[in-house]
N, C-alpha and C positions, 0 to 999 in steps of 0.2 A: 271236727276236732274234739277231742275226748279230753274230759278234767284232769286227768291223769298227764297232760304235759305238763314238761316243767324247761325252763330256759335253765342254765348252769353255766359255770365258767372251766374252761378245758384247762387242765393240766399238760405239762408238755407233752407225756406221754400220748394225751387226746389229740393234741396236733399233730404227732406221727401219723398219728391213726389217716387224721383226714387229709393229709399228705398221698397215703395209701387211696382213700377216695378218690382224690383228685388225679391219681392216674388212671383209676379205673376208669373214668370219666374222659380220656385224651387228653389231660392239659400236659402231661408231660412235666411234672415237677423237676428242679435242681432234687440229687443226692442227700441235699443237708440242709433242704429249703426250711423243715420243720424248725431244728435249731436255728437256725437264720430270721427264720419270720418270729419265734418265741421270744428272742431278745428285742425286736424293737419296740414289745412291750407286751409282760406276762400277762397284765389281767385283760388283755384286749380281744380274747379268744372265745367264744361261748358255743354250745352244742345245746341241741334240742332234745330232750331224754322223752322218750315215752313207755311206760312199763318198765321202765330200767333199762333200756335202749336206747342208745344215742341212732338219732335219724333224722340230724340236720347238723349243719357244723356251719362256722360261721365268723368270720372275724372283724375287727372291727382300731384298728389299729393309731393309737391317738398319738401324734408325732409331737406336739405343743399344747398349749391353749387354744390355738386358731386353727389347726388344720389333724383333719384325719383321714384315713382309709381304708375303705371295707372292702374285705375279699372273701377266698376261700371258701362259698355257698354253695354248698350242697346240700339235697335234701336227699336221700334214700330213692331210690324209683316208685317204691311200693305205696309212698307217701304223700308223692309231690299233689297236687294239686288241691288237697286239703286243708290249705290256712297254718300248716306247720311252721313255714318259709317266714311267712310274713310275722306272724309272731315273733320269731326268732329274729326276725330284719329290725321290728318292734324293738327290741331290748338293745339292739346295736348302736340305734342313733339316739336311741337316751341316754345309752353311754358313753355315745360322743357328747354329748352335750349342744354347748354350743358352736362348736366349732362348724368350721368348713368341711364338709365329706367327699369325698370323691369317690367311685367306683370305676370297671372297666365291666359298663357291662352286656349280656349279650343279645346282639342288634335285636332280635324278636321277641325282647321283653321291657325294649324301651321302654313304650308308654306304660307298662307298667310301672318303672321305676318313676315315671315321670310325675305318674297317682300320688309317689310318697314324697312329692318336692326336689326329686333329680330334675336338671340340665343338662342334653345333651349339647356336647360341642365341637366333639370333634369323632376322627375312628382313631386307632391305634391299628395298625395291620401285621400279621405276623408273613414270616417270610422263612421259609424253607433252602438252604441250598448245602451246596457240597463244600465244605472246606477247602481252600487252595492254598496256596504254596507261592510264594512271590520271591523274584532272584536276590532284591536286597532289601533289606527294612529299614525305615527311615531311622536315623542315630537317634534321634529325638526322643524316639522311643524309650522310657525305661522301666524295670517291674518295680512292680508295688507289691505289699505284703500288709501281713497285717496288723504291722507296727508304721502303719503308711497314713493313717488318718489324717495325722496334722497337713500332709502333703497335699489332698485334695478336699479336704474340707471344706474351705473357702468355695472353690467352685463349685461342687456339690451343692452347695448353698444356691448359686445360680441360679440350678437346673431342677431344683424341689423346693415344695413351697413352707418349707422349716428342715430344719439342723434335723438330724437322726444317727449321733454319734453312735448310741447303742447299735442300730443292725448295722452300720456301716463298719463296724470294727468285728463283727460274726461274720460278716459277708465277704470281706477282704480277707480272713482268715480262714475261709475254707479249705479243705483239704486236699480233693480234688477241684481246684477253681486256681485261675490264672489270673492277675491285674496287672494292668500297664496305663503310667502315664503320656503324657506328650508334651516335653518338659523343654524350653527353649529358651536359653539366657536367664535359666533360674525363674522361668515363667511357666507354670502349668497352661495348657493351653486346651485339655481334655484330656478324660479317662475314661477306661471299662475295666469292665471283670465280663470273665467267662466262667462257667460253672457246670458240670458236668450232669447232665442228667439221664432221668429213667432209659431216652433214646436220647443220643447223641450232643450236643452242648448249645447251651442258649447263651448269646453276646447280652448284657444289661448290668449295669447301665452303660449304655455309648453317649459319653458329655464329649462335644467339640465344638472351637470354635466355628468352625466351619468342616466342610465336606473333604477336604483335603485333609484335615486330621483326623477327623473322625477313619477316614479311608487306611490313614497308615496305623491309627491304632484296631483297628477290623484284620488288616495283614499279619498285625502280631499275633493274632488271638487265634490266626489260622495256621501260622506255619508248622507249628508244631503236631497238628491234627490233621492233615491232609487227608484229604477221603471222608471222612466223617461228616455225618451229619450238623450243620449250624444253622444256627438259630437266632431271628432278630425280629423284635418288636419295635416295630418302627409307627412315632406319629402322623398323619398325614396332616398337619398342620404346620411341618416341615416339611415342605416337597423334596429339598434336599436329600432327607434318611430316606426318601422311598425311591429318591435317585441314587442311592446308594445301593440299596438293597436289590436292585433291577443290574444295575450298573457290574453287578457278580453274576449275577444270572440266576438269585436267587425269584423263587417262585409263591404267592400269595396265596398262605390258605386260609386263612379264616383273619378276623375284626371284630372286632369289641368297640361298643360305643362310651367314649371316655364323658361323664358326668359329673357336675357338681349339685353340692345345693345350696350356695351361695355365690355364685358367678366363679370364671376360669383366676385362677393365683396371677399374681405377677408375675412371672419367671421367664427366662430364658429361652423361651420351647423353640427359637432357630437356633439351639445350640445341641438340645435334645436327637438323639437321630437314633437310641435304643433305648426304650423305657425300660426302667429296671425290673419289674414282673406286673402281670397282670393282676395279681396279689394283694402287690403293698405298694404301688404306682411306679 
């Protein structure tokens, strides 16, 4: 590693950027993930510059005083295994402070994360299938927008381990993105959003109370896209979402190992059955 690096804080414009990385890379970003992820907090973004080159990107996303989440790491190819990473990981969790961090990260560099004080505890598994079409939709059903906050707030709360009104009002506001709740006697009872991406659409977050709702709100999110590729992050710490995710005939391609560095949040996770992004948790 050369003197000449320098850690920085990304502009949104640099989040585009690494947006763009991140599908050259396969993750298959959302359309408008960059504005999405920049709102839930601008200065939480940092890139590794060398020479005047950015060749590591990095985020680091502080929801409260207790709890944060870092994504979005990439280094360059040309780069990787030269201490660029880890510097740059270096400047993340000092700017988380003290909080709690989480990552989702990927299974063959555990223990490395493990070096920097991560806990693994669980997987998160993604799931592949085909959109379908169902003959009637539960009434319960109804769309959300993004003037919907107050509506799922509370539960959101739930299912994450702090409040995140800012992305949740960009996220629900997307322009190619669908949200539905599951709303029963004036009782939310779960929500998602669906969001169009580089291929085909990824379900997150799927909050329910159970498998039966979670299911009717999964039907809404497909009727209108049949044929298309969908997409779901499912934890396996809920058997439930990956009886779900099976239960469509949806198929397992890759996992990520979900870590903290201060032990698992209290939360909901048998309500959880689609993690909102590998990203930003």
């Amino acid at each position: 590693m050369t003197d000449d690096y320098r850690i920085e804080a990304m502009t949104g414009d640099d989040v585009a950027t690494a947006i763009e990385w991140a599908a050259r890379e396969g993750w298959n970003p959302g359309l408008e993930d960059a504005s999405c992820f920049f709102a839930a907090d601008q200065t939480g973004f940092f890139k590794g510059v060398l020479g005047g080159e950015t060749i590591a990107t990095g985020s680091a996303v502080c929801y409260d005083d207790t709890y944060a989440f870092c994504g979005l790491y990439i280094v360059s190819p040309e780069h990787r295994g030269k201490g660029y990473g880890l510097e740059l990981t270096k400047a993340r969790l000092a700017y988380c402070g003290n909080r709690n961090v989480g990552i989702d990260g990927v299974l063959e560099n555990v223990k490395i994360y493990e070096r920097i004080g991560y806990e693994a505890f669980y997987e998160n598994c993604r799931f592949h299938g085909e959109a379908k079409a169902v003959s009637a939709l539960a009434p319960e059903v109804v769309d959300l927008g993004a003037a919907s906050l107050d509506t799922i707030r509370a539960y959101d709360r739930q299912c994450f381990p702090a409040h995140r009104d800012s992305f949740l009002n960009a996220w629900l506001g997307q322009q190619e993105a669908r949200s539905v709740a599951y709303v029963e006697d004036g009782v939310v009872k779960g929500y998602a959003v669906r969001r169009k991406c580089f291929e085909g659409y990824k379900v997150g977050p799927l909050f329910a109370d159970d498998a039966e709702v979670a299911g009717a709100l999964f039907d809404a999110l497909q009727a209108d896209i049949k044929g298309a590729l969908i997409i779901l992050d499912t934890p396996e710490n809920n058997p439930a979402a990956v009886q779900l995710a099976t239960r469509y005939g949806m198929e397992k391609v890759f996992a990520t190992a979900r870590m903290y560095q201060k032990g698992m949040p209290g939360i909901a996770n048998h309500k959880i059955f689609g993690i909102t992004s590998f990203e930003l948790g």
